[in-house]
N, C-alpha and C positions, 0 to 999 in steps of 0.2 A: 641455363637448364629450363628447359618447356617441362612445364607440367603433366607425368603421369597419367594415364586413367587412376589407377590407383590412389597416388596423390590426389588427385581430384576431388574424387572421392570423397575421400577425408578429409581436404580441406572445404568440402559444402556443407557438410550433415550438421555444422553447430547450430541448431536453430533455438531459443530459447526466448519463449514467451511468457509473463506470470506477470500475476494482477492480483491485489491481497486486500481481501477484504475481511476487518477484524470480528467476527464475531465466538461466541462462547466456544472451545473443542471439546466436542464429542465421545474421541476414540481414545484408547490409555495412549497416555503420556510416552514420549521415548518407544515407541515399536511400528513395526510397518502391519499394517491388517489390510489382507486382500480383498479386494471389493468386484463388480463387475465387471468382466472382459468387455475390451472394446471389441465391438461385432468383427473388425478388420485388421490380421496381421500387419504391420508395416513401421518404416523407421523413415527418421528423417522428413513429417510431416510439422504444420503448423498450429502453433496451440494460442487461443485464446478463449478469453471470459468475458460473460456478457450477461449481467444480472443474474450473477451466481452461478449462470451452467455453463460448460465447460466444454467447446469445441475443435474437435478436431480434423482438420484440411488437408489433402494432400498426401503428398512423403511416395515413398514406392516401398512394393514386397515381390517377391518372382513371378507375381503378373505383370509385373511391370509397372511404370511408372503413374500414379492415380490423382482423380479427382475428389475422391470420397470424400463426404463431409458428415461425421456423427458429433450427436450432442449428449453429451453427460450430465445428469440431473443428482447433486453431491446428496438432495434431500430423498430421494428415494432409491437411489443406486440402481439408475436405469438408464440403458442408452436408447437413443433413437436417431435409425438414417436419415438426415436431411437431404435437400437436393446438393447434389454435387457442383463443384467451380466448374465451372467452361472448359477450363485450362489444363489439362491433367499435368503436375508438376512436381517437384522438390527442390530444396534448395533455396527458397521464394524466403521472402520477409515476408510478417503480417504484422497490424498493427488496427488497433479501432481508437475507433475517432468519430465521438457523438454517436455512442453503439452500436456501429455501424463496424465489421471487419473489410480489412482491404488488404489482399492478396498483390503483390509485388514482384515481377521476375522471378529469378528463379530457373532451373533446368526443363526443359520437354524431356531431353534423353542426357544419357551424360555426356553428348556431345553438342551438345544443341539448348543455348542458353536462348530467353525468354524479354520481352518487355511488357506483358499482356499486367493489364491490372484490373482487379475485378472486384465490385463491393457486397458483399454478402450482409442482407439485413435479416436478422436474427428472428426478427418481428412477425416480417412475413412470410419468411425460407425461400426466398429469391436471389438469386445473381444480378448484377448490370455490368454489362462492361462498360469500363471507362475508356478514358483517355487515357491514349500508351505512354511510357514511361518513353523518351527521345531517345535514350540508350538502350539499347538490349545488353542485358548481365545479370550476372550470377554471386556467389557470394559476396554479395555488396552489405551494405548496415542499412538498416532506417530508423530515426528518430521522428518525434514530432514536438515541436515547440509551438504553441502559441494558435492551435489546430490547424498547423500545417505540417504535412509531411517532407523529410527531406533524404533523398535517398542519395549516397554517401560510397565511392569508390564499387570496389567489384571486381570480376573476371569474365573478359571476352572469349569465347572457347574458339570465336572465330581467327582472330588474329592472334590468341595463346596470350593475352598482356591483360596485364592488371589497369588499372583504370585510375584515372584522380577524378573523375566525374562525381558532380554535385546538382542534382535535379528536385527543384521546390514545388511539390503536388497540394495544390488546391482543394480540397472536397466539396470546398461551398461552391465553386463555379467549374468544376471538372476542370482544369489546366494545369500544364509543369511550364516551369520558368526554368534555363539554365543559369546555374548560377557562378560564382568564381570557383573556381577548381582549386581539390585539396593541391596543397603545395608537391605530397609524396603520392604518387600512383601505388595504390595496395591495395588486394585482394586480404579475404579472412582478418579482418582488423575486427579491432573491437569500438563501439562509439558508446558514449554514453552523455547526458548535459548535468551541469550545475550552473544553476542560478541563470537559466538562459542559453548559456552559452554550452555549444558542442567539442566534445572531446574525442579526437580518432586518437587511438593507441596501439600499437604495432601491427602486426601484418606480414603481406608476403610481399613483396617487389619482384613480377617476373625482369624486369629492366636490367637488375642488378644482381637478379639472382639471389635475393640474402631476404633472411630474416629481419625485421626491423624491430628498434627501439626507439621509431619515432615517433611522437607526440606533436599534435593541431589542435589548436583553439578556434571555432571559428562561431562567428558571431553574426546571426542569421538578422538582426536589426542593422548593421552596419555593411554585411554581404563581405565581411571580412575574414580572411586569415590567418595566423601569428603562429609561429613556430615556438614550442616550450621547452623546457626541460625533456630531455630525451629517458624514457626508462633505463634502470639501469641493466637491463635483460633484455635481448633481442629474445624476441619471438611472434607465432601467429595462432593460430588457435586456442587462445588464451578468452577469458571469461574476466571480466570486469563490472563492477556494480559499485554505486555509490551509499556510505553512511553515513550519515553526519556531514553531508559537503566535502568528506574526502573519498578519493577514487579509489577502491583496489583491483589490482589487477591481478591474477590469480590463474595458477599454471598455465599450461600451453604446451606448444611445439617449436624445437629448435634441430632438424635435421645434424646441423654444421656443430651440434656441440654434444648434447647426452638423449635426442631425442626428444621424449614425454619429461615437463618441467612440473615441480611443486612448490618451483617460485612463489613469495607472493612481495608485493610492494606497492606501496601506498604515496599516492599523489595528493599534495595538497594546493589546491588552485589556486589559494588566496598568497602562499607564498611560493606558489613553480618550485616547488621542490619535493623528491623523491626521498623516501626512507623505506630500507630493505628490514623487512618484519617475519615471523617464525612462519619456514615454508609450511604448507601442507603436507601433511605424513605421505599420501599416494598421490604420488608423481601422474599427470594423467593430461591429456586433453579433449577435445569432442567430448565434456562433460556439460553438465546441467548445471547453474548456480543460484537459488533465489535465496532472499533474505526473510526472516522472522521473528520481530522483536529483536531487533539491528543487530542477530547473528546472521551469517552469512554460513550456507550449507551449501557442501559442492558433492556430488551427486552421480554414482556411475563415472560413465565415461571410457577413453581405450587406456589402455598404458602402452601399447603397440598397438599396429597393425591390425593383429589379430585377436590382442588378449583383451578384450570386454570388462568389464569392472561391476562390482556391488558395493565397493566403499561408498560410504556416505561418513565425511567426515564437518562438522562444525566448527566457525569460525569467530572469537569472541575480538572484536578488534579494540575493545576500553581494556581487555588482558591486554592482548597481542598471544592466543593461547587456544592450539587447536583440541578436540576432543571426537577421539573415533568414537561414531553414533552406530545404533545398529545397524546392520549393513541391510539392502535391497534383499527380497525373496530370493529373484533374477539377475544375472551380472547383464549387466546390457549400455548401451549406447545407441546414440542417438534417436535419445528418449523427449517424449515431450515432458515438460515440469511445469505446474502451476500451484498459486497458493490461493485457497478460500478456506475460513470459519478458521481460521488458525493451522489449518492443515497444509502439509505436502505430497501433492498427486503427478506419481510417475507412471505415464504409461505408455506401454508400445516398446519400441523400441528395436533393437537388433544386435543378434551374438556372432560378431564376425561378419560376415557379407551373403552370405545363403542363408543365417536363422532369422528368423523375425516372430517380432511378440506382439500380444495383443489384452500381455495381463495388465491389469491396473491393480499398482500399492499406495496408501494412504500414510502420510505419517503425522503423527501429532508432537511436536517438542518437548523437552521437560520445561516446563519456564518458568524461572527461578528470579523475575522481576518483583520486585514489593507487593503487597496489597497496594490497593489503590488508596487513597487518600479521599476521604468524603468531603461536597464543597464548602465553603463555607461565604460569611455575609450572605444568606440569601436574604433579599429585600422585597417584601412585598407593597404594591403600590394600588391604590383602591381608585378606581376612576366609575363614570357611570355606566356599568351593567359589564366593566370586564377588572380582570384582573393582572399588573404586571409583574411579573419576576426577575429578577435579577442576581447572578450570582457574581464570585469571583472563578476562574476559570483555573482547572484541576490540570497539569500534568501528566501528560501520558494517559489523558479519555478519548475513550472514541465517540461516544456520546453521554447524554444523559435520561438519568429515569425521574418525572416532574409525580408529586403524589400529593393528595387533598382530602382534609377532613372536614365535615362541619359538625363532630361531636366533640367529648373531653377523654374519648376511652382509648385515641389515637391510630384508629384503623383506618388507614390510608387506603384511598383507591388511587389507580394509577390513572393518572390522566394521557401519559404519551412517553410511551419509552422505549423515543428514541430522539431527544432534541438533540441536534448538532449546534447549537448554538448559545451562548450562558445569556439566555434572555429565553421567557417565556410568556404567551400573553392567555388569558385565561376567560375565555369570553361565555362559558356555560356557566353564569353565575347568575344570582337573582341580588337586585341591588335589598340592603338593609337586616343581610345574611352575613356572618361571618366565615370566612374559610380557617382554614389552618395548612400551612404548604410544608413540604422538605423535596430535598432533591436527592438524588445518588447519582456518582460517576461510576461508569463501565468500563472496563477495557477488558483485554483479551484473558488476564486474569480472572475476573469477578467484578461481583458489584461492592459500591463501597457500605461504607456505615453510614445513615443520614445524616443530611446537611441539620442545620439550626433549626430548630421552627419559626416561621412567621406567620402572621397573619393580618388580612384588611378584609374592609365592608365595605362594597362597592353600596355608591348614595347616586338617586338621581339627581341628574344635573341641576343648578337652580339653588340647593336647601343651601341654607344659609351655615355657615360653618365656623362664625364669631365665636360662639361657647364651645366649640372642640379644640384638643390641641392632641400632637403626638408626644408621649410621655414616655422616654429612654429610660432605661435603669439599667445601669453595666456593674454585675455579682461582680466580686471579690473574687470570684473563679475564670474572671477574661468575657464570661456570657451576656449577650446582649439582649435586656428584654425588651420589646418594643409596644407600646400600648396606644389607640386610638380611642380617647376618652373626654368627657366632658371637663369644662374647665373648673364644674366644682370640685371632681374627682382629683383632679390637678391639685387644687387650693387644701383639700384635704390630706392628700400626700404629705404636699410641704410642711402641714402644722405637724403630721404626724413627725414628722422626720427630725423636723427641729425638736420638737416637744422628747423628744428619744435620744439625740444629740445634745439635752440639756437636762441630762438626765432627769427628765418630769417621768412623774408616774404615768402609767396606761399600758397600753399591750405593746408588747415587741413586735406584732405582726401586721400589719398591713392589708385587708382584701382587696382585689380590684374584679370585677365581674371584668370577662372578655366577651359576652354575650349580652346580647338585650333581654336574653328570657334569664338568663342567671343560670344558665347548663355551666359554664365553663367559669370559673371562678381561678385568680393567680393567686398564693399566698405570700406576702414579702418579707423576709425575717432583715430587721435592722441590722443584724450583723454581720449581714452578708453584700450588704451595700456600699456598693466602692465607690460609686460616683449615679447622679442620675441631669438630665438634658430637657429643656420643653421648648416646643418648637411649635408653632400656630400650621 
């Protein structure tokens, strides 16, 4: 069976690009809220992100088949036309790589497949052409490992066959390498990597005419490929995405059996085996699928030919347990989807094969993950004229928020918030000054409770530091105090502590000044002392 126009068709429009980047959501919870139209009807175009704005390439509407390229700005809900690709197309892979977008094959007309590759930099609103892709094709995959692109089987409308071609694009020195050929020739597959290594998963075979349930590993360090566990459901326009290091693959197309599939089945690499988990409620393919807080949402799409879709249903894979979300404004297909600030934006798209849209809907999740957890051990460490922090690292943050006092009333100013990293060095300090530090973890939730307090006095280099010592005192409540004090201060502890552990008369309390001027003073109640540490 040679493929349709029709088929055709439909088996190019899946195009699905999304990049998720966590910050605070905006819009209410659980609902689609309409935002600005994209300036140009059209479906089946390419969507990517590029420090936070959101572009859209390509696709065709009954002008036929386009170059357009507009940018969406999520922070003030505006578009604006950039310069257009070279190439006017659809059906094309994109992918960025060192913020840089690159445009990949793809259709001219729907008869007339493409090799043209072209790098849009965001920067300066420029095209270059590169260097052509060795095979000319069409619904092919592309991944990138290790910033290199590899573009991955296809359809020649020339000779009507599906393809095993595997072509390694370079961007640092513009080159393709061909590389060892998938094992199975197929068009409309799905690719996705774990841990390196790339995953093709069913597809179309014009050779054999069938649907496939075959599964490739192939391993772009070794230029190898391994045949795995086969799915247990032939099909091709199906949507696959990885959580946790396991694969799901999720609906699709199977002409030879009930059509539009709400399969879903889950791959696990580490032991090549398949397990069949609760379908999706709407059977559907040519859909959208990206993940939010490792729910997996699948998005529009056809359920026929003709019949366009607004389900949006959610997928919890630690249940195994789907939940119909509100549905889209528009039923539509071959939509673009992307995720930023916690949001999901579908826009464009098409009702059947004559309507095309150009609304854009915004959706924000309900997310029903914990509070965050506040850090803890933060350690501060006094050198001369900076200061370092160190914490223990929070679960589920996306960064953090670093905060410093130099008074006793505890009003923090923020010094930077946004560190990616549980180490902080704090070099606006003046040495013979006290600070006072805490930290908070952020994620797409909120922010946390504060960390612990610490505090040092950065000293210049040189002073001699025989009579200091650091003077630990861990409460009877788990809390750690940490004090950088004279070794009389030290000497006077101890008497006090013994002289209170032997039961002598004097005060139950303890002062230790935390300052030089005597602003911040600690009070120590002996009852409350579980253990204390001195350390020079």
């Amino acid at each position: 069976m040679k493929l349709t126009k029709k088929l055709l068709m439909s088996l190019v429009i899946a195009i699905t690009m999304s990049l998720s980047v966590s910050l605070l959501p905006a819009f209410a919870e659980g609902s689609w809220d309409t935002v600005s139209k994209m300036p140009t009807e059209r479906m089946a175009f390419g969507v990517e992100i590029v420090n936070g704005k959101i572009y859209t390439i390509g696709g065709f509407n009954n002008a036929g088949v386009l170059g357009t390229v507009e940018e969406y700005d999520p922070e003030t809900n505006t578009w604006e036309t950039k310069a257009s690709m070279p190439t006017n197309r659809y059906g094309f892979e994109i992918v960025t790589v060192n913020e840089k977008i690159y445009a990949i094959g793809g259709f001219h007309s729907t008869l007339e497949n493409s090799d043209a590759v072209e790098e849009y930099d965001p920067e300066t609103n420029t095209w270059k052409t590169k260097a052509s892709m060795p095979t000319n094709r069409a619904a092919l995959e592309v991944v990138t490992v290790d910033g290199k692109i590899y573009t991955i089987g296809g359809y020649d409308t020339t000779t009507q066959e599906s393809l095993d071609t595997v072509e390694e694009y370079d961007p640092e020195t513009d080159t393709w390498e061909t590389k060892a050929s998938m094992p199975t020739n197929r068009a409309t597959l799905e690719v996705v990597t774990v841990d390196g290594k790339v995953y093709t998963i069913g597809g179309y075979n014009t050779t054999t005419e069938e649907f496939l349930a075959t599964v490739e590993e192939y391993d772009p360090e070794t230029d190898t490929w391994e045949t795995k566990a086969s799915m247990p459901t032939n099909r091709a326009l199906l949507e696959a995405v990885t959580v946790d290091s396991k694969i799901y693959a999720i609906g699709g197309y199977n002409n030879n059996t009930e059509g539009s599939l709400g399969t879903v089945e889950e791959y696990d690499p580490q032991t090549n085996t398949w397990e069949t988990k609760a379908s999706m409620p709407t059977n559907r393919y040519q859909f959208e699928i990206v993940t939010v807080n490792e729910k997996i949402y699948a998005i529009g799409g056809l359920k026929s030919f003709f019949e366009s879709l607004d389900a949006v249903e959610e997928y919890d894979p630690e249940t195994d347990t789907w939940e119909i979300k509100t549905s889209l404004v528009t039923n539509r297909d071959g939509i673009g989807v992307a995720t930023t600030d916690g949001k999901i934006y579908a826009i464009g798209g098409g009702d059947g094969w004559d309507s095309y849209h150009n609304s854009v809907e915004v959706y924000t999740p309900n997310y029903d993950i914990p509070v965050i957890t506040n850090p803890t051990n933060l350690v501060a460490t006094a050198e001369d004229s900076q200061v370092t922090l160190t914490w223990d690292e929070v679960a589920d943050a996306d960064y953090y928020i670093v905060r410093r006092t130099t008074t006793s009333d505890l009003e923090y100013e923020i010094l930077d918030d946004e560190v990616q990293d549980i180490s902080f060095i704090d070099t606006n300090v003046e040495n013979d000054t006290t600070y006072y530090y805490v930290i908070t973890a952020v994620n797409l939730i909120g922010e946390s409770e504060y960390s612990n307090e610490t505090y040092a006095t950065p000293e210049a280099s040189g002073i001699e530091d025989k009579d200091r010592a650091i003077l630990t005192i861990t409460l009877v409540t788990g809390v750690e105090k940490e004090y950088v004090v004279s070794m009389t201060t030290v000497n006077d502890f101890i008497d006090w502590y013994e002289s209170k552990a032997n039961r002598e008369e004097g005060s139950a309390i303890f002062a230790i000044d935390t300052t030089s001027d005597g602003r911040k003073t600690d009070y120590i109640i002996f009852d409350s002392v579980l253990m204390f540490a001195v350390a020079n």
